[in-house]
N, C-alpha and C positions, 0 to 999 in steps of 0.2 A: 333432840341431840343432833347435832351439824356432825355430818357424814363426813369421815375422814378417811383417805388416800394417800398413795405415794404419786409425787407428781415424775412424768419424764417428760426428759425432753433430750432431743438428739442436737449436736454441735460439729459444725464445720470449720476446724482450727485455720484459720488466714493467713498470706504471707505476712501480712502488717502485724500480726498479732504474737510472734516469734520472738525471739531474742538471734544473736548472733548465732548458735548453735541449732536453731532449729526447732527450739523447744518453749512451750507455751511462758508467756511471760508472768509474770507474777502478779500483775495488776491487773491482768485478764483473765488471770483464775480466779482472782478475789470478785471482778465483775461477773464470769461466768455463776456464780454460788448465788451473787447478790442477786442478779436477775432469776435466777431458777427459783430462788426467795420467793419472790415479790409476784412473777405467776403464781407459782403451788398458792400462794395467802391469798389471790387471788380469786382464784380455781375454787379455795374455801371459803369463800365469803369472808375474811378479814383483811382485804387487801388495802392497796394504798386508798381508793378512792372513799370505801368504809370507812376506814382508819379518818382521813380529815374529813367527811361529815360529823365527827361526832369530836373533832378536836385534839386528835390525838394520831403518834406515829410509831411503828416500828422502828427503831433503834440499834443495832448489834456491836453487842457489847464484848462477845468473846467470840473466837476462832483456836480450834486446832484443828490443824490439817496433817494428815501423814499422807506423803510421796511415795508410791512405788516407785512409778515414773512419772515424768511430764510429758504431755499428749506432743506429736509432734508436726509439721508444718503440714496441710493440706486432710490429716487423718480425722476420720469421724469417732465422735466418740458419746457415750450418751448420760445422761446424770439421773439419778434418783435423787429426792427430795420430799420428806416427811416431819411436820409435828411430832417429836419422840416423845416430849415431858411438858407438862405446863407446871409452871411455877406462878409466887403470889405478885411478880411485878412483870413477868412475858412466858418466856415458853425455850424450852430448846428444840431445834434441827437439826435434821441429818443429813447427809450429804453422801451417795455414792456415786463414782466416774468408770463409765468401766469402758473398755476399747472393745472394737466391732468382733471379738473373738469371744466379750462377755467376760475379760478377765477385771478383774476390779483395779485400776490403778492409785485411785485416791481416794481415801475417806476423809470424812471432815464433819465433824459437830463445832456447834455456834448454838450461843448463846444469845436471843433479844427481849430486851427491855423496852416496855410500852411507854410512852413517853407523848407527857400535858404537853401541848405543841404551845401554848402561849404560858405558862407557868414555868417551864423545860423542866420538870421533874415527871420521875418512874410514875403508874399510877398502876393500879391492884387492876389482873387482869379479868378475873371470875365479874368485876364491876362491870367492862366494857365486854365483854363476851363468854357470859355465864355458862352457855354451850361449846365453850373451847373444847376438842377432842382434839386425839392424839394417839399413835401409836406406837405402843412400849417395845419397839425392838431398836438398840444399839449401835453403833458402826464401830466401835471400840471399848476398850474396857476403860482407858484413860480418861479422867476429867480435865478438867480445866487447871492449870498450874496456876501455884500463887506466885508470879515475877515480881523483881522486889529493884524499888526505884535506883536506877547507880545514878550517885550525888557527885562523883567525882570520875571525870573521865579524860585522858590524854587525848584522846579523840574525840572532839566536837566539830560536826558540821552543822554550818546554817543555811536554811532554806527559808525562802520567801511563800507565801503560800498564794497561787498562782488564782486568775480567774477560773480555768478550766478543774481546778482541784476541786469545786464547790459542787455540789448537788441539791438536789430538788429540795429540799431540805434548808437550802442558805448555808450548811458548813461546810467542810473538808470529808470526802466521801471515803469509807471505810479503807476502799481498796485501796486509798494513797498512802496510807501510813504504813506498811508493809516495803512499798515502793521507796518509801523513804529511807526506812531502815536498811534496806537491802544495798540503797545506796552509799548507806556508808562504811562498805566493807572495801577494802583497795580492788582496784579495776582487775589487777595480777591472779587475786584468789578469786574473783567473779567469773574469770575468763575459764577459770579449769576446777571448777567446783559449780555444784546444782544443790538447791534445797531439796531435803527429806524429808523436813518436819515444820509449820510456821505455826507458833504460837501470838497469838495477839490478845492484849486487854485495852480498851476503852476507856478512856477515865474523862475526858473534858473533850469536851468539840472545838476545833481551830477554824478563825473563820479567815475572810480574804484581808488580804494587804496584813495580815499580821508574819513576823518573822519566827520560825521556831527552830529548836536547838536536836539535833539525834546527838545524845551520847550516847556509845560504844564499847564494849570491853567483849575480849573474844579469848577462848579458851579452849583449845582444839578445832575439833571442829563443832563446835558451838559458838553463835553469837548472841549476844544481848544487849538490847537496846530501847532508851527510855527518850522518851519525845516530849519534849518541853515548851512552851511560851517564854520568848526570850526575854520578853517586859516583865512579865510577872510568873516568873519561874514555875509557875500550874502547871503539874505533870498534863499533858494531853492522853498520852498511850505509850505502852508498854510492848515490847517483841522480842522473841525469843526463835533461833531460826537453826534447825542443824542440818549442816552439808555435808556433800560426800563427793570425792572428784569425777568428773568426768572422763567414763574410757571410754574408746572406741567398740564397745558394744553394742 
């Protein structure tokens, strides 16, 4: 049986890595998780270099995240990361962020999927690593929401999908689709609202030089948004995101 751990690791929040307001951005919290990922599976022997000798990659296919706060310019902060559940095609993670007083700011479970790197289908993970272990403690009561495709939206933006978007991988890196949704909320409500909550689902990889579509509909303070292929309308991914304004507290 392969010995299972919580992984830490401590982070030093950068001016580059801010939004206007001072606060960690979005696409650097999603890389912050991803790379704490990829040590911990590391750390366990199922990491990346494992993973493609034998053909095969980790994937992440769901995200929720809940916000206390978001860590802010220059502050240290540190992340827990554990194997919670294995399942018959990857596994879930957890995720805690706590700031240097030990208070927990963010939780966040994710969901990945093992994934035939030349076939690109799921494959059973008890196949590739019969000694998967894991530890049954939670970071919420919440699962993973079922988001439901919006087919018709007054707001469509289009995005080109960039060289820097792609990852080791060849496609469009987890953290960009969040970035994308978030961009297409008006600059007005960006400027004086923060995220509390990001939901994300997976569904199709987007690769470079292809053009994709974010539809929109928003509903308080809730937004929802579905990520398309503008040639061939393949949902990509799905996100759900609720904010709450910013005061000067």
């Amino acid at each position: 049986m392969i010995s299972v751990f919580k992984y830490n690791k401590e982070y030093h929040v950068k001016s580059y890595e801010v939004d206007c307001h001072g606060f960690l951005r979005i696409v650097t919290l999603m890389n912050f998780l991803q790379e704490a990922a990829v040590e911990s599976a590391e750390a366990l022997g199922f990491g990346f270099e494992k993973c493609r000798s034998m053909g095969v990659a980790w994937v992440g296919s769901n995200y929720l995240i809940k916000i206390d706060r978001l860590p802010k310019i220059n502050e240290r902060v540190y992340i827990d990361t554990w194997p919670a559940e294995g399942k018959l095609w990857g596994a879930i993670r957890n995720f805690l962020i706590k700031d240097e007083s030990g208070e927990i700011i963010i939780r966040a479970r994710s969901q990945w999927v093992l994934i035939d790197m030349e076939r690109r289908r799921p494959v059973g993970l008890n196949k590739y690593f019969p000694e998967y272990a894991f530890i049954d403690e939670q970071v919420m009561d919440d699962d993973f929401h079922k988001l439901s495709r919006i087919e018709n939206s007054a707001d469509i933006k289009e995005i080109w999908v960039r060289f820097d978007d792609i990852d080791i991988n060849n496609h469009v890196n987890n953290a960009v689709y969040p970035l994308w949704a978030s961009e297409s909320i008006s600059s007005d409500y960006r400027l004086s609202h923060t995220p509390i909550e990001i939901e994300l689902c997976f569904k199709k990889e987007a690769l470079i030089g292809e053009k994709v579509e974010v539809y929109t509909e928003q509903n308080g303070n809730e937004s929802f948004h579905t990520i398309v292929d503008k040639g061939s309308k393949n949902e990509l991914a799905e996100c759900r995101f609720v904010w709450k304004e910013i005061t000067s507290e």
